[in-house]
C-alpha positions in Angstrom: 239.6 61.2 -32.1 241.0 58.2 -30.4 244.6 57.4 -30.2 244.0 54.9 -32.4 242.2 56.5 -34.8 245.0 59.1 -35.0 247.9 56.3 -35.1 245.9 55.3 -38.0 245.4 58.3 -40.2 249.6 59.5 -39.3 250.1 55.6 -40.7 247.9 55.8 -43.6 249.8 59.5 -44.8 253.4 58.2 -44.2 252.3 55.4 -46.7 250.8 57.7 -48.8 253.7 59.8 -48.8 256.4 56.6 -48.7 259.1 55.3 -51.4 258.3 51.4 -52.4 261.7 50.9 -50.1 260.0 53.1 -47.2 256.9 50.7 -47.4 258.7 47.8 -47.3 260.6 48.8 -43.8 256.8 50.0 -42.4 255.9 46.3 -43.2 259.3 44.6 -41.5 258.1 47.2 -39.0 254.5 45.9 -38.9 255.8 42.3 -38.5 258.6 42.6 -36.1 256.1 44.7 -33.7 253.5 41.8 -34.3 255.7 39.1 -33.3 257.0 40.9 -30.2 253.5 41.2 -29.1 252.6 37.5 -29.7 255.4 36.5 -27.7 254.3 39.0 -25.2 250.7 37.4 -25.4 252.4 33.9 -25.4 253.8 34.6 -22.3 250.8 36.3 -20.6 248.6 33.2 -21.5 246.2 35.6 -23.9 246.0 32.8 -27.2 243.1 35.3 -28.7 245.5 38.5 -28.9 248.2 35.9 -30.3 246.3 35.1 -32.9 245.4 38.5 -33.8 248.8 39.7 -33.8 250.0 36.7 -36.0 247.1 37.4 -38.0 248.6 40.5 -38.8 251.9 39.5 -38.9 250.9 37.1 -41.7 249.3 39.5 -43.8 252.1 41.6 -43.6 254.4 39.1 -45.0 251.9 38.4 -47.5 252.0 41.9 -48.4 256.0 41.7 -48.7 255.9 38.4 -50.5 253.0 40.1 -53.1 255.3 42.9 -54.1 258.2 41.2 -55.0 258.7 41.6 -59.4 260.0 37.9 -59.6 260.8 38.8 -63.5 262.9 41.4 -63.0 263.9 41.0 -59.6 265.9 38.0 -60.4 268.2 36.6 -57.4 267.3 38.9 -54.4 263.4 38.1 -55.1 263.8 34.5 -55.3 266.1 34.8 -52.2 263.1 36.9 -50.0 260.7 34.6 -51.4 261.9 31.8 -49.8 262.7 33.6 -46.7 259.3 35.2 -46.5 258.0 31.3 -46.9 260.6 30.0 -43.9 258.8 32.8 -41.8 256.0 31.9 -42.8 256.5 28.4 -42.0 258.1 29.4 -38.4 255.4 31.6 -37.4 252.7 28.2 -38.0 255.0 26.2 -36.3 255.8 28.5 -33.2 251.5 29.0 -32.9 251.3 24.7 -33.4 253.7 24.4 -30.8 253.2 27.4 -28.7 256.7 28.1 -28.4 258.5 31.9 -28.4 261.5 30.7 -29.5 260.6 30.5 -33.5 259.2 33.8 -33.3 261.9 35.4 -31.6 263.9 33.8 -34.7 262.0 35.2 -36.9 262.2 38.6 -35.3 266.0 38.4 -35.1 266.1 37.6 -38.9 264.1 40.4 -40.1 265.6 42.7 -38.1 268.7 42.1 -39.6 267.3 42.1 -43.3 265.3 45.2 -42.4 269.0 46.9 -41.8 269.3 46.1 -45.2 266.5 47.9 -46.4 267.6 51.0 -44.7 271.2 50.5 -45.9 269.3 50.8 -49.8 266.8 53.6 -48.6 270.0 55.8 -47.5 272.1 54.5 -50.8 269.0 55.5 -52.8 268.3 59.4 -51.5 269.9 62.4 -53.2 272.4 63.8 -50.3 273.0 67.4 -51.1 275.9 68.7 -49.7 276.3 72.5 -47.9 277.8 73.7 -51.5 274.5 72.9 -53.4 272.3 75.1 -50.6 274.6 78.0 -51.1 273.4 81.2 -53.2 276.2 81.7 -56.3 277.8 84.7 -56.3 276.9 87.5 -58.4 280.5 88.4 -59.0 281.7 87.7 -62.4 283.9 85.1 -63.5 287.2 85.2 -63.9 287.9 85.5 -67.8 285.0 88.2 -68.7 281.8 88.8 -67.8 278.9 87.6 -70.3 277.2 90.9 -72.2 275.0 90.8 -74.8 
């Protein structure tokens, strides 16, 4: 099996495996490493691997700007709408203009709003603390032991 392949199939069963909030940091994963490797490709003079990676990068973002629940996600969802649209917008305008400097905006953005997705993904998991592992005590009580 290639690397590839194998990068794929560990991919595919962390998403399978994956909170909605765990997905949605894969994907500001998935678009941050895409825009690092236009710029890269930008800067290397490779315009056909640019334009795969911001390919990708766009389908990504379409794929966080699909699962937003506009209905009930009131504010916030009409707040990452529009900032998945400004992205959007950016990343056409940086491949127009050939120009790292709006995806290296962009990058700097979602980095900082995918620190917020952790921040809810930590908030959101059950922490159990050293007294919930422990084994209770067989000793009875104090007041009585229970008898039938």
């Amino acid at each position: 099996m290639t690397q590839t392949k194998v990068s794929r199939s560990y991919r595919e069963a962390s998403i399978r495996g994956a909170s909605s909030v765990e997905c949605t940091i894969m994907l500001y994963d998935i678009v941050i490493a895409d825009l690092r490797k236009a710029i890269a490709c930008l800067g290397s003079g490779d315009i056909e691997g640019r334009s795969k990676a911001l390919s990708h990068c766009l389908n990504a973002l379409e794929q966080l700007q699909g699962t937003l629940q506009m209905e009930s996600g009131g504010d916030a969802a009409q707040h990452l709408y529009r900032f998945y649209s400004l992205a959007r917008t950016k990343i056409l305008e940086g491949q127009i203009k050939c120009e790292a400097r709006f995806f290296e905006e962009i990058v700097e953005s979602m980095l900082r709003v995918r620190a917020l997705w952790v921040e809810v993904k930590e908030k959101c998991q059950p922490v159990q603390t050293p007294e919930q592992w422990a084994v209770p005590s067989e000793e009875p009580r104090a007041g009585g032991a229970w008898s039938a």
